[in-house]
VEXLO-825258 format. One record per residue: residue in three letters; chain; x, z, y of N, C-alpha, C in turn. Coordinates in nm, 4 decimals, always signed. Each point is the difference from the previous one (the first is absolute). Layout:
<recs>
residuo|cadena|nu|nw|nv|cau|caw|cav|cu|cw|cv
ALA|A|X|Z|Y|X|Z|Y|X|Z|Y
...
</recs>
This chain:
<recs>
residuo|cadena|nu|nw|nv|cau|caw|cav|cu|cw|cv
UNK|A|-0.2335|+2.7991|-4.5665|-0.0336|-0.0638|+0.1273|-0.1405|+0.0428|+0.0450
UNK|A|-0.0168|+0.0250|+0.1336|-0.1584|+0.0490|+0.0366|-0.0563|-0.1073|+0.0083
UNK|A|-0.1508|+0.0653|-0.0298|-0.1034|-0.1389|+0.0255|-0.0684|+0.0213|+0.0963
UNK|A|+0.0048|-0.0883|+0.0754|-0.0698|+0.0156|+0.1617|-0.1285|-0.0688|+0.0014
UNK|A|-0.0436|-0.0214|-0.1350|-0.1336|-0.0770|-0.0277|-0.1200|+0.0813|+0.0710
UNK|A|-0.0140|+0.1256|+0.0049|-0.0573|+0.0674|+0.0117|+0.0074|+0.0033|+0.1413
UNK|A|+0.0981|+0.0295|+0.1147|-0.0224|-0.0059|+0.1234|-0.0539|-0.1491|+0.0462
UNK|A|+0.0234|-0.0507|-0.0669|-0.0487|-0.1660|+0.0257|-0.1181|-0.0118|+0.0148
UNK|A|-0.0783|+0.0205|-0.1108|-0.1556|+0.0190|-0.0206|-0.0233|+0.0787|+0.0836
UNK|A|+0.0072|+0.1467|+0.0224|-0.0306|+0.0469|+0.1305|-0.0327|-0.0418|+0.1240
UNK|A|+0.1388|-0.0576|+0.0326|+0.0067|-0.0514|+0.1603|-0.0818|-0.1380|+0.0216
UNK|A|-0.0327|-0.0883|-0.1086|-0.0917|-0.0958|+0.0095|-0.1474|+0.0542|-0.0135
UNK|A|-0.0216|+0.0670|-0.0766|-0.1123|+0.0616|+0.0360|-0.0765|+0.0884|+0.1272
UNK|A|+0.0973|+0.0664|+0.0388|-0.0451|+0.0901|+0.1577|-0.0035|-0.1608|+0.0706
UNK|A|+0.0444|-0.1160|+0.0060|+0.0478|-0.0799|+0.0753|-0.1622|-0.0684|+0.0020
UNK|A|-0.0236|-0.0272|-0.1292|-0.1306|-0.0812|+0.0129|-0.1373|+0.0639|-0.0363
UNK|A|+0.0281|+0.1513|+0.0360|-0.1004|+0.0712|+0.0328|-0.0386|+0.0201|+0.1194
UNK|A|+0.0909|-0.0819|+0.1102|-0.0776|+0.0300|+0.1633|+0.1157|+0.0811|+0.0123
UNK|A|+0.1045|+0.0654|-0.0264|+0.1202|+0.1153|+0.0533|+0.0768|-0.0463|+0.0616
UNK|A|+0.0223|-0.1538|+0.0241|+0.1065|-0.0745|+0.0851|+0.0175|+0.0693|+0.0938
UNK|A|-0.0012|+0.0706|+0.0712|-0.0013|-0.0242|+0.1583|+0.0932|+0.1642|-0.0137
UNK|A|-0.0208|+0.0704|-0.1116|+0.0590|+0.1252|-0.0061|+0.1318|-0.0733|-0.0757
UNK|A|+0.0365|-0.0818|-0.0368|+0.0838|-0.0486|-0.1104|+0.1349|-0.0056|+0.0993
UNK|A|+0.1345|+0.0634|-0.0196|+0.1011|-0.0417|+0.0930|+0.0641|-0.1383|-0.0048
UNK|A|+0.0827|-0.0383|+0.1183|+0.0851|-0.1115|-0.0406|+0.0704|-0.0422|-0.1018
UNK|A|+0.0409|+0.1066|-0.0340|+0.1016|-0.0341|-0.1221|-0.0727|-0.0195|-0.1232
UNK|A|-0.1256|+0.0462|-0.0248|-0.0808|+0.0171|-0.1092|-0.0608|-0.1372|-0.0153
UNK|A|-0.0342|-0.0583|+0.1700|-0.0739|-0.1175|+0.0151|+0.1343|-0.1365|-0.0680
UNK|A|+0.1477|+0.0548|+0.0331|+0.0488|-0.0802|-0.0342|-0.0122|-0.0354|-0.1574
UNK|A|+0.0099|+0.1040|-0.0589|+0.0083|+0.0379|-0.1710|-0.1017|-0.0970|-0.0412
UNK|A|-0.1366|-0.0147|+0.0741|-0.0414|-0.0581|-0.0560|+0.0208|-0.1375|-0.0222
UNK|A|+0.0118|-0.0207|+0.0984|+0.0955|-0.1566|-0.0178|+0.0790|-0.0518|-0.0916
UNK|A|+0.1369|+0.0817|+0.0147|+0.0982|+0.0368|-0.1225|-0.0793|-0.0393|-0.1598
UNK|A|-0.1170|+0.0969|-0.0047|+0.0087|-0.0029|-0.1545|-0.0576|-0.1280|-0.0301
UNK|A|-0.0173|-0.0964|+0.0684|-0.0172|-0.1426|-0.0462|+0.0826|-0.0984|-0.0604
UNK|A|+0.1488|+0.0685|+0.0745|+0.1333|-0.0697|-0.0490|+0.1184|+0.0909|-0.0752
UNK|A|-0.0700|+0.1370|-0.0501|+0.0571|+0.1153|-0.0495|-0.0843|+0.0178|-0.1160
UNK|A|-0.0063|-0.0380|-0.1177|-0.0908|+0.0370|-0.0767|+0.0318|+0.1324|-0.0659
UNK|A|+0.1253|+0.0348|+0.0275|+0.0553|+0.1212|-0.0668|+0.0959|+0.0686|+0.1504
UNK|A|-0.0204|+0.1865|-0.0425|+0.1223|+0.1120|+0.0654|-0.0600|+0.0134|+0.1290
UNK|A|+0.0380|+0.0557|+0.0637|+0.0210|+0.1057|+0.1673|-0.0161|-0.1257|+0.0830
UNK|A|-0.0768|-0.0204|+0.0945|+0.0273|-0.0768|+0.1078|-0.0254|+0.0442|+0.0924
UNK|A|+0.0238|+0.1578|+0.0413|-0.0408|+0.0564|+0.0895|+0.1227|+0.0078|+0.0689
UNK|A|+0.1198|-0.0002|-0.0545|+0.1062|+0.0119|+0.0847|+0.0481|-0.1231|+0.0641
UNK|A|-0.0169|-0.0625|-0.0631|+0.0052|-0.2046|+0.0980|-0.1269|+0.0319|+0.1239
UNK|A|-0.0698|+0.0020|-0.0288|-0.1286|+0.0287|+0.0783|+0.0764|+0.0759|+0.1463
UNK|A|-0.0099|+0.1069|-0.0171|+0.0572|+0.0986|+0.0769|+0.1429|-0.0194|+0.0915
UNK|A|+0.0919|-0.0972|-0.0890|+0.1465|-0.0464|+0.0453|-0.0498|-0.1637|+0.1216
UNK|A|-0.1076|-0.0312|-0.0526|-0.0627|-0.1241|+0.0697|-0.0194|+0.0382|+0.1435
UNK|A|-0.0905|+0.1015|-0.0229|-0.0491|+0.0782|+0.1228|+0.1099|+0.0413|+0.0840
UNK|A|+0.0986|+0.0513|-0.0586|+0.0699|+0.0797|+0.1044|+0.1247|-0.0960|+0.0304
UNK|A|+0.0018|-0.0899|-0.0357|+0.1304|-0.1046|+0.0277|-0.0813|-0.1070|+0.0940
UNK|A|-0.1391|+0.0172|-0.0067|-0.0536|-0.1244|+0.1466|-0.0780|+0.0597|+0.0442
UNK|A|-0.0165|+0.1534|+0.0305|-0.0873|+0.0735|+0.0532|-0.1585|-0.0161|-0.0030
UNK|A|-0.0801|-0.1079|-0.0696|-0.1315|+0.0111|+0.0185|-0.0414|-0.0739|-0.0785
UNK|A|-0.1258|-0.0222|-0.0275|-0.0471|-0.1347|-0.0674|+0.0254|-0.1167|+0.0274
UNK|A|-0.0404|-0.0106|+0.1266|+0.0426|-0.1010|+0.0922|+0.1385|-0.0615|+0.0389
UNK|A|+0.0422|+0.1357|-0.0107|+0.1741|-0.0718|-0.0069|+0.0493|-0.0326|-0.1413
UNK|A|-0.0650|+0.0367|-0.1098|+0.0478|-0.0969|-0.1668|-0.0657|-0.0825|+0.0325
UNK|A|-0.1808|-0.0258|+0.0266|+0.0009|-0.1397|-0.0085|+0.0443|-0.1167|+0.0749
UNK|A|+0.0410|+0.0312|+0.0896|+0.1081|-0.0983|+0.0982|+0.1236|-0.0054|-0.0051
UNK|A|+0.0505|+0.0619|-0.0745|+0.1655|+0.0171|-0.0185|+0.0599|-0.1287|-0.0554
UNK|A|+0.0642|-0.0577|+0.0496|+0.0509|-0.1399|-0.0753|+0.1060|+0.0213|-0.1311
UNK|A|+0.0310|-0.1294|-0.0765|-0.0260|+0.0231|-0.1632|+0.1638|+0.0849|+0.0165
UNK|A|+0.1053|-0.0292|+0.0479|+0.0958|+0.0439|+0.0134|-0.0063|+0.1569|+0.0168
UNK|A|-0.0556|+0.0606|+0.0784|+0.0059|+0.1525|+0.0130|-0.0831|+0.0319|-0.1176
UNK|A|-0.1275|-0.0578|-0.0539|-0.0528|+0.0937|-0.0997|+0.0913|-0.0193|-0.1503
UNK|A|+0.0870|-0.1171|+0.0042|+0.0659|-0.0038|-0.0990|+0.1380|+0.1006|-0.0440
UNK|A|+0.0695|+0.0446|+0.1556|+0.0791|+0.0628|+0.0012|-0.0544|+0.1722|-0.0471
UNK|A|-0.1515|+0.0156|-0.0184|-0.0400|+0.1489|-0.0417|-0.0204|+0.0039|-0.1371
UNK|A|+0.0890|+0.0888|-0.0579|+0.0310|-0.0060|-0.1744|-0.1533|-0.0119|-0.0791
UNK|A|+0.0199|-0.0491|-0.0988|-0.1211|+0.0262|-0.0439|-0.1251|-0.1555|+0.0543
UNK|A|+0.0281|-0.0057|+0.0683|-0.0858|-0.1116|+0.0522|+0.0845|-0.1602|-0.0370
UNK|A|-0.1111|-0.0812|-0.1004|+0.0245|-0.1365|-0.0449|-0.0887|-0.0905|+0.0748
UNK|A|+0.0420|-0.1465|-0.0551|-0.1292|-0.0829|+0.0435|-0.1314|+0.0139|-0.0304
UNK|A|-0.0053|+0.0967|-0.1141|-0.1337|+0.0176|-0.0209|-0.0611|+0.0981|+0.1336
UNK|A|+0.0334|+0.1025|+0.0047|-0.0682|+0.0968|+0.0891|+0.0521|-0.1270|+0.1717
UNK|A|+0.0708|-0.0653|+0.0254|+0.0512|-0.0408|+0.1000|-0.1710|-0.1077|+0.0371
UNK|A|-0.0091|-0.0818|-0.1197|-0.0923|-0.0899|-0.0392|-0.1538|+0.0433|+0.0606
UNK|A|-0.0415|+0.1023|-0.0710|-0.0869|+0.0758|+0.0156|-0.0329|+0.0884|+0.1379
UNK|A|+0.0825|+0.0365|+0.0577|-0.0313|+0.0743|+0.1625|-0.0210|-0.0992|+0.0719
UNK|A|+0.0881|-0.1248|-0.0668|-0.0274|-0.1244|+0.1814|-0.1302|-0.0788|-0.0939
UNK|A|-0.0888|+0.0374|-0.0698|-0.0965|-0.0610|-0.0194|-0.0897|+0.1066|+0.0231
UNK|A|-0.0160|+0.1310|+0.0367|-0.0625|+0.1127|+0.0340|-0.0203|-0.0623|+0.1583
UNK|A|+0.1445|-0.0203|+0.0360|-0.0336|-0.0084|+0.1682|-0.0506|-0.1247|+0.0165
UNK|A|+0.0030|-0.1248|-0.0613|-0.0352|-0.1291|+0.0563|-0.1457|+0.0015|-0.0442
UNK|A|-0.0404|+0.0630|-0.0866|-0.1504|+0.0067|-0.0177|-0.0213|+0.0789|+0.1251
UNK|A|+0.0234|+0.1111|+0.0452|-0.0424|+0.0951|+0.1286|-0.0376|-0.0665|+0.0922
UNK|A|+0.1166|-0.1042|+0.0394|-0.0275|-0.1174|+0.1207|-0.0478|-0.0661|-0.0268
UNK|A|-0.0047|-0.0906|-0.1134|-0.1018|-0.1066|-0.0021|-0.1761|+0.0474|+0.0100
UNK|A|-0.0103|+0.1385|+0.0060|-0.1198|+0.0708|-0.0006|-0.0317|+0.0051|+0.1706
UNK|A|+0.0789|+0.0547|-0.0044|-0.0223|+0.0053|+0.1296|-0.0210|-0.0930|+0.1546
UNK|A|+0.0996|-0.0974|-0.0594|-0.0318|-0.1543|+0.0456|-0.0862|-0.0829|+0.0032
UNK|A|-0.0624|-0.0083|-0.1497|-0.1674|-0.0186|-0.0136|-0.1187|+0.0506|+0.0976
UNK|A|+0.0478|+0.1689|-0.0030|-0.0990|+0.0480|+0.1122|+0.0124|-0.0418|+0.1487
UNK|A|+0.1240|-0.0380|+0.0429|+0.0277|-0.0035|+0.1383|-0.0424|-0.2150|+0.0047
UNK|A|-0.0263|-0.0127|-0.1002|-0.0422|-0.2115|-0.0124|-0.1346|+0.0235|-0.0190
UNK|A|-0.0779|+0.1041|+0.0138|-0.1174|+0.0235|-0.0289|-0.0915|-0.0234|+0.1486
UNK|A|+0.0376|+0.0135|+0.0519|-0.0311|-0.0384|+0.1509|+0.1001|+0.0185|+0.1530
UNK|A|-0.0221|-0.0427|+0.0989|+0.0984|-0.0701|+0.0886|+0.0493|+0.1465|+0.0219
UNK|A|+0.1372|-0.0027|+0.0414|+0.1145|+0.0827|-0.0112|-0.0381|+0.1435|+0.0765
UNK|A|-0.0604|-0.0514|+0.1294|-0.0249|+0.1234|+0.1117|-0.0975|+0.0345|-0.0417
UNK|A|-0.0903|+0.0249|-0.1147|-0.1267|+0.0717|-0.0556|+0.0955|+0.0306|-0.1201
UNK|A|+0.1219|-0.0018|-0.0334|+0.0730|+0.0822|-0.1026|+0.1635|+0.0514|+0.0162
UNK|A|-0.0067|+0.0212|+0.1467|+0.0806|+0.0597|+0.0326|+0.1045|+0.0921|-0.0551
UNK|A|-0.0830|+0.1015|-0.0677|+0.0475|+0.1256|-0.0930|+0.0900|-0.0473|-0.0917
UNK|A|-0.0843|-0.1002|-0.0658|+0.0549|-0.0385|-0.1575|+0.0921|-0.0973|+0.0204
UNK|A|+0.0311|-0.0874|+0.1024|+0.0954|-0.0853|+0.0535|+0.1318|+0.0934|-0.0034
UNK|A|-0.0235|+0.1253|+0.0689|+0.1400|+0.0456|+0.0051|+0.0228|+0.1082|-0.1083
UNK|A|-0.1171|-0.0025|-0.0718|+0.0438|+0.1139|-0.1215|+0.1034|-0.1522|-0.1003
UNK|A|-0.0602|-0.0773|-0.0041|+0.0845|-0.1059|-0.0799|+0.1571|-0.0253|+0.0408
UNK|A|+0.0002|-0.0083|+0.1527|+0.1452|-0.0388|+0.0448|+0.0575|+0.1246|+0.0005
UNK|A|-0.0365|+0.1055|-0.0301|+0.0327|+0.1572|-0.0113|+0.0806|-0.0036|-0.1524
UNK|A|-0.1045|-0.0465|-0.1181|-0.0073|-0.0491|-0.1025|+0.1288|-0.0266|-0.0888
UNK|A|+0.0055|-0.1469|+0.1055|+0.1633|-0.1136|-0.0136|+0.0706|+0.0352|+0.0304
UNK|A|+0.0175|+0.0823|+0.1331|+0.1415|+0.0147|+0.0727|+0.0930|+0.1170|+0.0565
UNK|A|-0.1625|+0.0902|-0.0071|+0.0857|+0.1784|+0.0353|+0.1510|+0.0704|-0.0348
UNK|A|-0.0662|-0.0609|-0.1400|+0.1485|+0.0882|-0.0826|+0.1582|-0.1460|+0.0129
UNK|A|+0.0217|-0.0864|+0.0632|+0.0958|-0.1092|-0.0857|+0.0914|+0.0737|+0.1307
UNK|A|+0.1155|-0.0396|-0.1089|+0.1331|+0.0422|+0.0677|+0.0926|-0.1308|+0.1155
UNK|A|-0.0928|-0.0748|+0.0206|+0.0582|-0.0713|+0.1270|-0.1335|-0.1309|+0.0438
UNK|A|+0.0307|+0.0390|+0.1076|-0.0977|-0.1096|+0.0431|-0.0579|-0.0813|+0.0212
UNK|A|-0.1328|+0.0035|+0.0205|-0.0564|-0.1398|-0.0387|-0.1184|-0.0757|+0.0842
UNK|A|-0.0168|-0.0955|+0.0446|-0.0884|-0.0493|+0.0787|-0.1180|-0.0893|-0.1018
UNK|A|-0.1511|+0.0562|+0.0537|-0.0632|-0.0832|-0.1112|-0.0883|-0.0456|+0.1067
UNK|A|-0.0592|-0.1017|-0.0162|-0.1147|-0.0506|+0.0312|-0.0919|-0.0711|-0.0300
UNK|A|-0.1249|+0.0905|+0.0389|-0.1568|-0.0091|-0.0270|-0.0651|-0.1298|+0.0673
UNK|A|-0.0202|-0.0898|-0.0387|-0.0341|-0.1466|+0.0165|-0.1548|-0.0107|+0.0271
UNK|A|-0.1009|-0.0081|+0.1130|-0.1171|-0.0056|-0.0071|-0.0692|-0.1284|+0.0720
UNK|A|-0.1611|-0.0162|-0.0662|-0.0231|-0.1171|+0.0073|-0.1492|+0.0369|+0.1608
UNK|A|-0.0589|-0.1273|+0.0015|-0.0482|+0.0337|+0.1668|-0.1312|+0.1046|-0.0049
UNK|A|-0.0023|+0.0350|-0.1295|-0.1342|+0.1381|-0.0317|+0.1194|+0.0938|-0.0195
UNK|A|+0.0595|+0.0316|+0.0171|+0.1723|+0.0766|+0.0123|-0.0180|+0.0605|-0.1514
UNK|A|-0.0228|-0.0460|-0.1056|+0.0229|+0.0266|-0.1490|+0.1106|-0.0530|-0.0279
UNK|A|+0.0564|+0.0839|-0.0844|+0.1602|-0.0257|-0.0338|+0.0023|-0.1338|-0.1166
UNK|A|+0.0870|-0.0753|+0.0512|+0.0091|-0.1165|-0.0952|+0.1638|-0.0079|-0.0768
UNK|A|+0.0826|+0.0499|+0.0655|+0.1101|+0.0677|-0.0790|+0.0649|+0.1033|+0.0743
UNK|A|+0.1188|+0.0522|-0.1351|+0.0167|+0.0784|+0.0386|+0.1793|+0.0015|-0.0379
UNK|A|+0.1116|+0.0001|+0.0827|+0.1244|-0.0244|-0.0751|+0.1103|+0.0355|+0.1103
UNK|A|+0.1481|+0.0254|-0.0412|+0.1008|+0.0551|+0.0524|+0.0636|-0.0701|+0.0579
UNK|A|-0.0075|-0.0066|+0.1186|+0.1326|-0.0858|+0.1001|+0.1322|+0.0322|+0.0096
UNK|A|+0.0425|+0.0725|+0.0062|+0.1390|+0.0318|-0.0164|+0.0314|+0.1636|-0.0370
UNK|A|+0.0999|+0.0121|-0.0947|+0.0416|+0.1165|-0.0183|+0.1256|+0.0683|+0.0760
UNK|A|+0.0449|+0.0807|+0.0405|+0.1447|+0.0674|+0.0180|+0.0323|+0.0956|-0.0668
UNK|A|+0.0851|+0.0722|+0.0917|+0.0770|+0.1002|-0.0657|-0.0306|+0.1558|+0.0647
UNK|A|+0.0329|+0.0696|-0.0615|-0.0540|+0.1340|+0.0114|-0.0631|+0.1105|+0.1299
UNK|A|-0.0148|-0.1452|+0.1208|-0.0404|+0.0505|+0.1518|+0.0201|-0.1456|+0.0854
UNK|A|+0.0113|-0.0938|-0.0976|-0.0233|-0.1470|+0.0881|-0.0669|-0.1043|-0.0134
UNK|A|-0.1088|-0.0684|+0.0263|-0.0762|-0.1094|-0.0914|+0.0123|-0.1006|+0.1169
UNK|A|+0.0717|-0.1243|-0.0270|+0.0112|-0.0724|+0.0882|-0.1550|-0.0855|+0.0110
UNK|A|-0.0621|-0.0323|+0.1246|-0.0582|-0.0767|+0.0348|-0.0305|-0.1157|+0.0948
UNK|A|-0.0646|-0.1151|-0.0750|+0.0517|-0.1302|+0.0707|-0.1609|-0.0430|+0.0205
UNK|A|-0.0444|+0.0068|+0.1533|-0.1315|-0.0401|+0.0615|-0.0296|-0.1564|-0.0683
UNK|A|+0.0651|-0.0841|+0.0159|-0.0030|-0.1323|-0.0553|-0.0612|-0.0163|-0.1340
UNK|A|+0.0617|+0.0799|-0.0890|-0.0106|+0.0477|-0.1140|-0.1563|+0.0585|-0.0370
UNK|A|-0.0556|+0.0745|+0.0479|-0.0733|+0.0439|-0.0248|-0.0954|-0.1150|+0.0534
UNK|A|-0.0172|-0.0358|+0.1447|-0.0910|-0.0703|+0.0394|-0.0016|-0.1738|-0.1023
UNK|A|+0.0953|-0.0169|-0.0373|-0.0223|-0.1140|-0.0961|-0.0472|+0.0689|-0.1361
UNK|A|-0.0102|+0.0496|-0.0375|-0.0292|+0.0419|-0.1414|-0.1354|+0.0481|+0.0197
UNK|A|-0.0772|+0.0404|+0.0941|-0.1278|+0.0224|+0.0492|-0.0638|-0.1327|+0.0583
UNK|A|+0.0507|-0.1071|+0.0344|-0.0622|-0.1207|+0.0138|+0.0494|-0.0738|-0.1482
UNK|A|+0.0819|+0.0295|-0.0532|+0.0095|-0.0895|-0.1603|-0.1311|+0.0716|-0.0818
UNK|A|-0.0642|+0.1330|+0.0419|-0.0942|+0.0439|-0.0879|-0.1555|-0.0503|+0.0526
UNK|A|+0.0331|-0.0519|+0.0973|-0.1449|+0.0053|+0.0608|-0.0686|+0.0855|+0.0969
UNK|A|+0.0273|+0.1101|-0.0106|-0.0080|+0.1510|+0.0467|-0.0022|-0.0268|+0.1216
UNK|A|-0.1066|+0.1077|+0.0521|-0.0383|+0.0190|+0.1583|+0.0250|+0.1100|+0.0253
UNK|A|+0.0625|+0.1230|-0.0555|+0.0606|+0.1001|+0.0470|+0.1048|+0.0706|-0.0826
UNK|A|+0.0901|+0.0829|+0.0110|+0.0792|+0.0971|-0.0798|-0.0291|+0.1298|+0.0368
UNK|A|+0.0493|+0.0634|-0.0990|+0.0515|+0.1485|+0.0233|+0.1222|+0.0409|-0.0433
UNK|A|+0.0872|+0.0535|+0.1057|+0.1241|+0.0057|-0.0755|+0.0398|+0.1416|-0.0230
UNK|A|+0.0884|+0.0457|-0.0874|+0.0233|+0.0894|-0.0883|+0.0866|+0.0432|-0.0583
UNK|A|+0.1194|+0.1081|+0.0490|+0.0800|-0.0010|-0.0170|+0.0683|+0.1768|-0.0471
UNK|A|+0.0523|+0.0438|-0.1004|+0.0180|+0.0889|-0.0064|+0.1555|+0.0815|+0.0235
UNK|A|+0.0139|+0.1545|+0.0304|+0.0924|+0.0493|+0.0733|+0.0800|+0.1105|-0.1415
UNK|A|+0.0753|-0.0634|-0.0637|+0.0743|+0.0811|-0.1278|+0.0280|+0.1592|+0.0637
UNK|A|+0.0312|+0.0231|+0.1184|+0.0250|+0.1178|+0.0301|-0.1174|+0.0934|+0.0000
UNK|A|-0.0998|-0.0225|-0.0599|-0.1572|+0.0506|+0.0731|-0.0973|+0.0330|+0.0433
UNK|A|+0.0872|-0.0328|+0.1342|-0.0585|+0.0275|+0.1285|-0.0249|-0.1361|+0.0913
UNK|A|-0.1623|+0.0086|-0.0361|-0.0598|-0.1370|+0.0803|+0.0093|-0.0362|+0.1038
UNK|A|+0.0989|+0.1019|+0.1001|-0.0196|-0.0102|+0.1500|+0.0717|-0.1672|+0.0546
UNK|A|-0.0733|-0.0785|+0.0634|+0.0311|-0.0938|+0.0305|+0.1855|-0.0073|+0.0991
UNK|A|+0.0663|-0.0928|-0.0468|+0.1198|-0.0284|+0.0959|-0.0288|-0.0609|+0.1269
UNK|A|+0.0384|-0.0320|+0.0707|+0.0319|-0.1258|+0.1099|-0.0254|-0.1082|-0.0124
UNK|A|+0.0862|-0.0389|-0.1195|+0.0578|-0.1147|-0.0828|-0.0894|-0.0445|-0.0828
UNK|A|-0.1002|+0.0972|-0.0860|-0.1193|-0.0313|-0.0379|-0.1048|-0.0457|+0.1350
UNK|A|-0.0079|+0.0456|+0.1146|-0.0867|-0.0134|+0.0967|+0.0336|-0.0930|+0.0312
UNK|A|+0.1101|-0.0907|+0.0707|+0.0468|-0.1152|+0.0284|-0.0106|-0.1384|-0.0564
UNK|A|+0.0455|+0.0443|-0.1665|-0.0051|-0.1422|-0.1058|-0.1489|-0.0309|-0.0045
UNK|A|-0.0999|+0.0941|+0.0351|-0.1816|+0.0286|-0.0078|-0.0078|-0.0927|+0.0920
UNK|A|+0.0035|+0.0465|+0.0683|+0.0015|-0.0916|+0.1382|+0.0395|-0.1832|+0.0017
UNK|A|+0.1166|-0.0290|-0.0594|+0.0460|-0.1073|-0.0218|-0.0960|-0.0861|-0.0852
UNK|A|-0.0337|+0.0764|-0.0814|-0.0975|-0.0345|-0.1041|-0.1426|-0.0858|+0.0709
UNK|A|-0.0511|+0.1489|+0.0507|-0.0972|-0.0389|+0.0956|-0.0585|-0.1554|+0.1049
UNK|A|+0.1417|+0.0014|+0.0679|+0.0486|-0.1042|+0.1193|-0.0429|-0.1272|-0.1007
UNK|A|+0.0878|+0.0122|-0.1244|+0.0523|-0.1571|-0.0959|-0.1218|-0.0192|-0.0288
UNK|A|-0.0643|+0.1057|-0.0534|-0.1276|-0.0615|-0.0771|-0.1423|-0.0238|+0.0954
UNK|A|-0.0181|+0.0463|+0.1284|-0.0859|-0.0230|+0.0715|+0.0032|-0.1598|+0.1082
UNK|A|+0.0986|-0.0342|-0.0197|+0.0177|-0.1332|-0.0230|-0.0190|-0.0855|-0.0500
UNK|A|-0.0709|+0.0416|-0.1194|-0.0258|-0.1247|-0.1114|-0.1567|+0.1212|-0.0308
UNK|A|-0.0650|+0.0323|+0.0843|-0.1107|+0.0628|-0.0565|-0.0379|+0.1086|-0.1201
UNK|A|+0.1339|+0.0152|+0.0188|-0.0054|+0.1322|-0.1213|-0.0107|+0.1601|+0.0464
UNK|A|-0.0991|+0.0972|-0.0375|+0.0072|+0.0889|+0.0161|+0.0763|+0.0820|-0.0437
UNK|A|+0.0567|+0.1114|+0.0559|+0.0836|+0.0999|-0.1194|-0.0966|+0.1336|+0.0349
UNK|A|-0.0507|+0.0523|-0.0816|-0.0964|+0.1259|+0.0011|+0.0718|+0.0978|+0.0045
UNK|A|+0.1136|+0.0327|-0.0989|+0.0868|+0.1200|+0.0180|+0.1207|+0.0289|-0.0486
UNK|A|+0.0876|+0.0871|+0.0228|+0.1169|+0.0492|-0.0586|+0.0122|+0.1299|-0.0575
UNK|A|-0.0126|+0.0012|-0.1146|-0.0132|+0.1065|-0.0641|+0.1329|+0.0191|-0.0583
UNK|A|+0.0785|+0.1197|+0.0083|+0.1117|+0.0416|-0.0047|-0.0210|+0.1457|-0.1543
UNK|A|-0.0012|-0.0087|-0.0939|+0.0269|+0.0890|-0.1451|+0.0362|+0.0995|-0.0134
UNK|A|+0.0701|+0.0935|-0.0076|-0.0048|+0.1322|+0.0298|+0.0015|+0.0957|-0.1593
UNK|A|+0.0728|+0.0657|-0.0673|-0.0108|+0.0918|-0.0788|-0.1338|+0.0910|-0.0134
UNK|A|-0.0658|+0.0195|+0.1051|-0.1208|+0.0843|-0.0265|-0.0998|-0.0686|+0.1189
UNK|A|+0.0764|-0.0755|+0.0250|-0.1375|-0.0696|+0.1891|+0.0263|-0.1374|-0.0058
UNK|A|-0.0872|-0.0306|+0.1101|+0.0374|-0.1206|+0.0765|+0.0003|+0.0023|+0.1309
UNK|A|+0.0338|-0.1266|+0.0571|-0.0034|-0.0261|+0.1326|-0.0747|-0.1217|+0.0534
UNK|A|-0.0681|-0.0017|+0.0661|-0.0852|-0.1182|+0.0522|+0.0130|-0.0434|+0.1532
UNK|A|+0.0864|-0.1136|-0.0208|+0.0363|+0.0010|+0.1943|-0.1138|-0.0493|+0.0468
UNK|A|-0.0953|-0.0576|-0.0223|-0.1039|-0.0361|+0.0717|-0.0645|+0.1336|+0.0108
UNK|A|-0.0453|+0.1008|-0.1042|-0.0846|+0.1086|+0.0768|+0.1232|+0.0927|+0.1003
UNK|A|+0.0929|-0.0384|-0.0129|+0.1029|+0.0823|+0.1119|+0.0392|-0.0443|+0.0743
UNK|A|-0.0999|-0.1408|+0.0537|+0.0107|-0.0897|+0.1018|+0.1786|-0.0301|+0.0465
UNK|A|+0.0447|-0.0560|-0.1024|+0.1412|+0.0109|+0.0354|+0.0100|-0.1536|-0.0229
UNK|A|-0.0961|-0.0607|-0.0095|+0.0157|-0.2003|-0.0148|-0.1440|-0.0420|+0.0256
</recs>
């Protein structure tokens, strides 16, 4: 049997010599791996990871069902990627609670980029903010199905007065994606808008998810 002890030590070493950045995906995955691989090849799981969800980003968002269906992959490695990604966001979330939302713009949507780019059906989240517009929560209103997320104005505007909250941001991502806003997204925005400016609630924006972008109907003056 080969001993891969030796590429092991290697690749951790270039790694925490400053070489990261030359280090490939699949290599970056390995390293991971050998936490729950103490023994053999994990370069070919690595590599089969990659090319069955196309990116990093698409293993760490892949829900437990598809990464389970790729051979080779248990609860252990299953365990371990969704604690890779929930540390990512909870990092990143920190930075964007670090001060009021529109002085962290970037990192607001690198996070909802984060959660929702890669999921295979859709999802509406919303960003809960307080009257210094710092995020005070943060959670999912309704899910659908692979190009439909039903939304209920009522719904949202009570769950933003059950929090306290003086504004939202809402957030919603496009499984096909391509962030380009619908109609139907422009319309339910709108509804949103009407319900909650009624009861003094702001809605700041609609941010629509995207495979490699986003969409922002407020800077595309489309609400």
């Amino acid at each position: 049997m080969k001993d891969y002890t030796g590429h092991r030590k290697r690749l951790r070493e270039r790694f925490l010599k400053g070489d990261e950045k030359s280090i490939p995906d699949y290599e970056l995955l390995e390293l991971l791996l050998f936490g729950i691989m103490a023994r053999g090849d994990v370069k070919p799981l690595a590599k089969t990871l990659l090319r069955e969800c196309g990116s990093l980003s698409g293993i760490l968002q892949a829900d437990n069902e598809r990464l389970k269906a790729i051979p080779g992959v248990g609860e252990s490695t299953i365990a371990l990627l969704k604690a890779v990604q929930e540390t990512a966001c909870r990092t990143l979330r920190e930075e964007a609670n670090a001060q009021p939302i529109l002085q962290s713009w970037q990192t607001v949507i690198d996070y909802c980029r984060a959660r929702m780019s890669h999921l295979s059906i859709e999802q509406l989240r919303l960003l809960f903010l307080d009257q210094k517009n710092k995020l005070i929560a943060d959670e999912i209103q309704q899910q659908g199905t692979i190009n439909s997320t039903p939304v209920f104005p009522r719904e949202v505007v009570k769950r933003t007065l059950e929090l306290g909250a003086s504004s939202l941001i809402m957030v919603h991502n496009h499984p096909s994606g391509d962030p380009t806003p619908s109609q139907a997204d422009i319309d339910i925005t709108r509804k949103v808008i009407k319900a909650a400016k009624e009861l003094e609630i702001n809605v700041l924006d609609h941010l629509i998810i995207g495979r490699f972008g986003h969409t922002s109907l407020r800077e595309k003056r489309l609400i």
